[in-house]
C-alpha positions, 0 to 999 in steps of 0.5 A: 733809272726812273727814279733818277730820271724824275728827281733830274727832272725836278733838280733833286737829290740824284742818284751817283752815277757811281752806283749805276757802274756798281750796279753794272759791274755786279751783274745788273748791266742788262738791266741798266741798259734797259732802264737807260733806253726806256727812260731815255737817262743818260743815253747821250752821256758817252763815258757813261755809256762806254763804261755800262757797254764794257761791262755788260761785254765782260759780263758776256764774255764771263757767261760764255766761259762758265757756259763752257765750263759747264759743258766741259762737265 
């Protein structure tokens, strides 16, 4: 998120937004989000934030079941 924050900033090459949803879906959701907060980067952007919001919710739901998976051992 820096680096695409910096090289929006400078009017060069980006980084797709299709990556940071590929980097959400598989597991760095948190890490995106927190990224977008302390770089202020694509915070105002709606579609984007509501795809990384849905993700990190499956990712919650997907870390409550194995949770109880594993307590069900």
């Amino acid at each position: 998120m820096g680096f695409d924050k910096h090289r929006a900033r400078a009017a060069g090459w980006r980084v797709p937004e299709r990556t940071f949803f590929t980097l959400a879906f598989a597991g760095g959701v948190f890490g995106v989000l927190a990224g977008s907060s302390v770089f202020h980067h694509k915070s105002r952007k709606g579609s984007f934030m509501v795809v990384v919001l849905v993700s990190a919710l499956v990712w919650v739901a997907v870390l409550v079941e194995l949770e109880r998976l594993a307590g069900s051992l």
